[in-house]
N, C-alpha and C positions, 0 to 999 in steps of 0.2 A: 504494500500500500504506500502511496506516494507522500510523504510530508505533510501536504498540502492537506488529505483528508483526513490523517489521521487527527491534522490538528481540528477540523470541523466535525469531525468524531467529539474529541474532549470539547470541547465549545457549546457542543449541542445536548450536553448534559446541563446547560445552567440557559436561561431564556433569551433568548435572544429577540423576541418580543418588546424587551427591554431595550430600551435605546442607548441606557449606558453600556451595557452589553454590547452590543448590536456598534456603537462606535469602538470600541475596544477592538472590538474581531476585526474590522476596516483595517483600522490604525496597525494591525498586525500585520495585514497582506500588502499594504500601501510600504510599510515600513520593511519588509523583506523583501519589496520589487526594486525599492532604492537601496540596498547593501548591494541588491545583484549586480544593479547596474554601477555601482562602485568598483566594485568586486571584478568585473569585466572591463572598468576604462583602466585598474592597473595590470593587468594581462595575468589574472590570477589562473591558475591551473584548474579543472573541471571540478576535480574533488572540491580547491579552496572556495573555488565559488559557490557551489551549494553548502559550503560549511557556512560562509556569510549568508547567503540566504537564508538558512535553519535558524539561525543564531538571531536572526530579522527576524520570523515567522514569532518564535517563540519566546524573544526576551520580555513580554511584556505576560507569559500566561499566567503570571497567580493575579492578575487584576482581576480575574473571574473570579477568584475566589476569598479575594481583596475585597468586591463589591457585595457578594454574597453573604459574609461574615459581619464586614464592619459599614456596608449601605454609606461608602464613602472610598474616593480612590485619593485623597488627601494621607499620604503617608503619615503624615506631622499627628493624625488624630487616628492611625488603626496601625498599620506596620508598613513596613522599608518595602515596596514593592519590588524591589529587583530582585531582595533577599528570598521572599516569595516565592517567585518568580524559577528561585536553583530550586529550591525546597520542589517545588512542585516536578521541576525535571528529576531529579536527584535524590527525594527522600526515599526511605525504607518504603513507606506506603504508599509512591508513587504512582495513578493511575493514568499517568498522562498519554502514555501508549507509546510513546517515541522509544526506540532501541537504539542506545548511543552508545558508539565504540568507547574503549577505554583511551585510545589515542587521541580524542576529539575534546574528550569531557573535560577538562580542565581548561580547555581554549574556551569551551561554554562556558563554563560556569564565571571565569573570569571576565569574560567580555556582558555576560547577562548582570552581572552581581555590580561591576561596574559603569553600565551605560546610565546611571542617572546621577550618580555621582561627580562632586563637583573635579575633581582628578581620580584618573586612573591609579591606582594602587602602586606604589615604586616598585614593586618586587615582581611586577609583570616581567616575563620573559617578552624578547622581539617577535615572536610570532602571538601569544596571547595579545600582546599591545597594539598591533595591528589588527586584529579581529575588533578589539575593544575599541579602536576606532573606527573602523569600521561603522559599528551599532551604533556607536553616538552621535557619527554625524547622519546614517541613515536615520533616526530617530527623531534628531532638533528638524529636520528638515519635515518629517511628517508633520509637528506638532507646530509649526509656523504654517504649514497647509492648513491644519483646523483651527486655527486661529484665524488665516482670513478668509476662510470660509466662517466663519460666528460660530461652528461645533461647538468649539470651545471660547466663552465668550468672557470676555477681560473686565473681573471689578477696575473701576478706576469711580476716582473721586477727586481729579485736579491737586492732590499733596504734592509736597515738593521731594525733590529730589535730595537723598541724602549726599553728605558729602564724598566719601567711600565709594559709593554707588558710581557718582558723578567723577570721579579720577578714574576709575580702573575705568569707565566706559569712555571716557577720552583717551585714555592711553591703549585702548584699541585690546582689554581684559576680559576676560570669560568673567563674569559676572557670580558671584558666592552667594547662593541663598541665603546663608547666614548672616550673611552683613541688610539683607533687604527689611528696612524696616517701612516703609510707605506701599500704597497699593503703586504708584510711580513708578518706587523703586524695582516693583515685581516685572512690570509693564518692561522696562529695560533689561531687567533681565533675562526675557527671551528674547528681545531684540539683538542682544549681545551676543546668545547662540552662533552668528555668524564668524564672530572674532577663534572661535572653536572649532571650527569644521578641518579638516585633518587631509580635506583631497578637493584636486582642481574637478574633480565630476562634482561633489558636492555644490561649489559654486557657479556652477554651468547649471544643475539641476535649479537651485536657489532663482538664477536670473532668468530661466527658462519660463519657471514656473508662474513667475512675477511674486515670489512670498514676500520676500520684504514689502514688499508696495505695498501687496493685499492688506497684512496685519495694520500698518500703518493708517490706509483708507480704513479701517474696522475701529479705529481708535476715536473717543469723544474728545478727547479732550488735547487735540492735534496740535496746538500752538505751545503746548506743553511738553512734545516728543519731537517738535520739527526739527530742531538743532542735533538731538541725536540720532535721527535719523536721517538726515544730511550728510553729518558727520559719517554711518556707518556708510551708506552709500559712496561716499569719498573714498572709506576704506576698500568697497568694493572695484572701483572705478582704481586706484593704485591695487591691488591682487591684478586685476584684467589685463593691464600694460606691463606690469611685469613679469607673466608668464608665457 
């Protein structure tokens, strides 16, 4: 059985009916369609490339059972969704159906455990670190999709920007949830996503797609974000000329 159904096997044990449901599953196949195509603009080998694809398919599947449990996909208030996420491939009572080599699983578990995290773990080996980016930038790039699509639709309430927030996001920095205290600061925060993206397909896909633009136009409170969105665009506009 092919990847693909096995995972619409375990999917179709929780409702998909459900619209948070129902976005998740999308978010899964959209987000393992862009590892592929990662995965193939750096001339990865057959195997490597369906390992970034699997790794796309399935780094997000304990959110089914994240929403199930705690009726909330807010890590901050149920649990660490990536950690999740191994548990479900990996644990003892595993029902997820997937049969993963022993040579594979640890490139999983490391690239799933860390694709939400603000850095990847030091003690990554050079081929787990490359899966791990992989996922991460196939992933920001979904999640600025459903962003300016409204899926996923952004608190904002005109706050300012803190000062942390506002340095690292001029100095062209992946963005710390930890440091974000204003709904602003959030808002930047995945705008920032771009400053992170790890491969020239990711920012082919990004400009293609028009996401930055999208999330932007999706935003209220636009005389508030236009500077750093300019700014990030600029950063864009210098990556383009110099590759």
């Amino acid at each position: 059985m092919q990847d693909i159904e096995i995972f619409k096997k375990y999917v179709s044990n929780y409702d998909l009916n459900d619209p948070n449901i129902e976005q998740k599953f999308f978010h899964s196949i959209r987000v393992s369609n862009n590892a592929k195509e990662i995965a193939e603009s750096i001339n990865l080998n057959d195997k490597d490339k369906h390992l970034a694809t699997f790794i796309g398919l399935t780094h997000d599947i304990g959110r089914f059972l994240q929403w199930k449990v705690y009726g909330t996909f807010a890590d901050s208030k149920s649990i660490d969704h990536a950690l999740l996420s191994v548990q479900v491939l990996f644990g003892n009572d595993s029902d997820s159906g997937f049969v993963i080599s022993d040579e594979d699983a640890n490139i999983i578990r490391v690239a799933i455990y860390n694709h939400n995290k603000y850095k990847i773990q030091d003690d990554a080996t050079e081929r787990e670190l490359l899966f791990a980016k992989i996922i991460r930038d196939a992933d920001k790039l979904d999640l600025l999709y459903l962003l300016g699509e409204k899926d996923i639709v952004s608190e904002e309430d005109n706050s300012e920007v803190t000062d942390v927030i506002h340095n690292d996001f001029w100095n062209y920095k992946e963005l710390d949830k930890s440091d974000c205290k204003t709904l602003t600061d959030k808002i930047l925060l995945k705008m920032a996503f771009i400053f992170d993206f790890n491969f020239s397909k990711s920012f082919e896909i990004l400009e293609r797609e028009s996401l930055l633009d999208n999330y932007f136009n999706n935003l209220k409170y636009k005389e508030r974000y236009e500077k750093y969105y300019l700014h990030a665009k600029e950063f864009l506009k210098a990556k383009k000329i110099s590759e």
